[in-house]
C-alpha positions as CSV (number, residue, x, y, z in Angstrom):
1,X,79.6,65.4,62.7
2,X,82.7,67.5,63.3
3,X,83.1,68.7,66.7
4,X,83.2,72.9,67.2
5,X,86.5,72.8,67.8
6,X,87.2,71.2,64.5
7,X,85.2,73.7,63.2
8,X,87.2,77.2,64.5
9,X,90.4,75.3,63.9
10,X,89.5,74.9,60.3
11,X,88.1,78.7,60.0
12,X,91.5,79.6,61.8
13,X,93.4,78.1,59.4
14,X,91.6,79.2,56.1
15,X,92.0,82.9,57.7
16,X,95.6,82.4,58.9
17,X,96.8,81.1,55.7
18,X,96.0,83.8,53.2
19,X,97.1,86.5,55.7
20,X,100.4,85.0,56.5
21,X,101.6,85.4,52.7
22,X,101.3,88.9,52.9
23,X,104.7,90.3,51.6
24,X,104.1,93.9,51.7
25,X,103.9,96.0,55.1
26,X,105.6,99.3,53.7
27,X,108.6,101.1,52.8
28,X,110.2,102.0,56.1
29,X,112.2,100.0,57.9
30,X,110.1,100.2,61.4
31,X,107.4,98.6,59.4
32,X,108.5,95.9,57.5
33,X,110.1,94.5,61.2
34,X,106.8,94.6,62.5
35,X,105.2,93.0,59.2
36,X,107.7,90.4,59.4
37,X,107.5,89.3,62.5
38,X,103.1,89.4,62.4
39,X,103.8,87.1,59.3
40,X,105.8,85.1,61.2
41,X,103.1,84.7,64.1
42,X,100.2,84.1,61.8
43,X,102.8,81.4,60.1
44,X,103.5,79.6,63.3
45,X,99.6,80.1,64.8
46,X,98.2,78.6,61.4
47,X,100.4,75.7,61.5
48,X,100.0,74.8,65.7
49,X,96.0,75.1,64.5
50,X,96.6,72.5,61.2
51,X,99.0,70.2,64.0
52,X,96.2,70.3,66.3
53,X,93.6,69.4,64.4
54,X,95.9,66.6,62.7
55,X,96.3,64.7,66.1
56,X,92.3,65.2,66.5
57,X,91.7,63.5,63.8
58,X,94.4,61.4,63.9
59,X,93.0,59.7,67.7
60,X,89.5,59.7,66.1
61,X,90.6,57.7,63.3
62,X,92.8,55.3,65.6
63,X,90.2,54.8,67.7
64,X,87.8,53.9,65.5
65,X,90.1,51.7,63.9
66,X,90.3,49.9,67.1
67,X,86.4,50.4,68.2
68,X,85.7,46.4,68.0
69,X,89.0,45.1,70.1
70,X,88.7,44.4,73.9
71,X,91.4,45.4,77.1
72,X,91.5,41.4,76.7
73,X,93.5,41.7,73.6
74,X,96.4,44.2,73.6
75,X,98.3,42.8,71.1
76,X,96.2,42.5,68.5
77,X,95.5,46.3,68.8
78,X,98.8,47.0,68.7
79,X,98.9,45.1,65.5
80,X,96.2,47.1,64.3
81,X,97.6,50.5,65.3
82,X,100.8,49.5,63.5
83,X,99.1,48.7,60.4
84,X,97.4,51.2,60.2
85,X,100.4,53.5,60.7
86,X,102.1,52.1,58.1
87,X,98.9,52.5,55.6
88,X,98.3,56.0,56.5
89,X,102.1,56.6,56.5
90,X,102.5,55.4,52.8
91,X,99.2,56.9,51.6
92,X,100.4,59.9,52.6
93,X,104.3,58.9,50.6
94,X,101.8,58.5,47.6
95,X,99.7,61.6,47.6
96,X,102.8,63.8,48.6
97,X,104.9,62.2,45.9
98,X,101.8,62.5,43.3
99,X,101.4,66.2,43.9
100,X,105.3,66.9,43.7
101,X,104.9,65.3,40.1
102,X,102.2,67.3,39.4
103,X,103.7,70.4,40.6
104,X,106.8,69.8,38.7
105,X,104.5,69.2,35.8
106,X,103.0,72.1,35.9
107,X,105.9,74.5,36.6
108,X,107.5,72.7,33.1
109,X,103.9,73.8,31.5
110,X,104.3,76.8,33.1
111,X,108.0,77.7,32.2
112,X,107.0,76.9,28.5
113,X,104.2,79.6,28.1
114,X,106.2,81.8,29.1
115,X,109.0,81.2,26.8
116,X,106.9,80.9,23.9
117,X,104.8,84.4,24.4
C-alpha cells in the first residue's frame, strides 16, 4: 500500500506538470518575466517531486530485493544489488529506446497527414 507521501508526491506531480507547460503569461514584458520564471519553478519543483519519489521507490525495491539475505553475508548482497542494478538499468535502456522508436514513428505518421491534407 503506497505510503502518503507517495501519494502527495504523485498528486504534486500530475498538478505540476500540466501547469509548467503553460506558454502564455501576456503581452508585456513585466509579465512574461514573471511567467517565465513561475514556469521555471513549477519545472524544477515537479521534477525534485518525480526524483524523490524515484529513490523511494528505488530503496523499497532494493530492499526487498535483499529482504531474505543476513548481515552474515555481505557479499552476496552486494551481488544482488549489482544485479539488480544492471537489470533495472537495461530495462530502463529498453523501454527508453522503445518509446524513442515509437515517437519517431509517430512523428513520421504524423508529418505524412499533414502533407497529404
Amino acid at each position: 500500500r503506497p505510503s502518503p507521501l507517495l501519494r502527495a508526491q504523485a498528486l504534486l506531480i500530475l498538478l505540476l506538470e500540466p501547469a509548467a507547460m503553460l506558454e502564455k503569461f501576456g503581452t508585456t514584458g513585466c509579465r512574461r518575466r514573471v511567467g517565465v520564471q513561475f514556469s521555471s519553478f513549477v519545472q524544477l519543483l515537479s521534477k525534485a517531486a518525480a526524483t524523490t519519489s524515484m529513490i523511494v521507490w528505488n530503496d523499497a525495491l532494493a530492499y526487498s530485493v535483499t529482504a531474505g539475505i543476513g548481515e552474515e553475508q555481505p557479499e552476496v548482497k552486494q551481488r544482488t544489488l549489482l544485479l539488480y542494478s544492471l537489470t533495472m538499468t537495461f530495462a530502463g535502456s529498453a523501454v527508453s529506446m522503445q518509446f524513442q522508436s515509437w515517437s519517431r514513428h509517430l512523428t513520421t505518421l504524423s508529418e505524412a497527414s499533414a502533407r497529404s491534407a
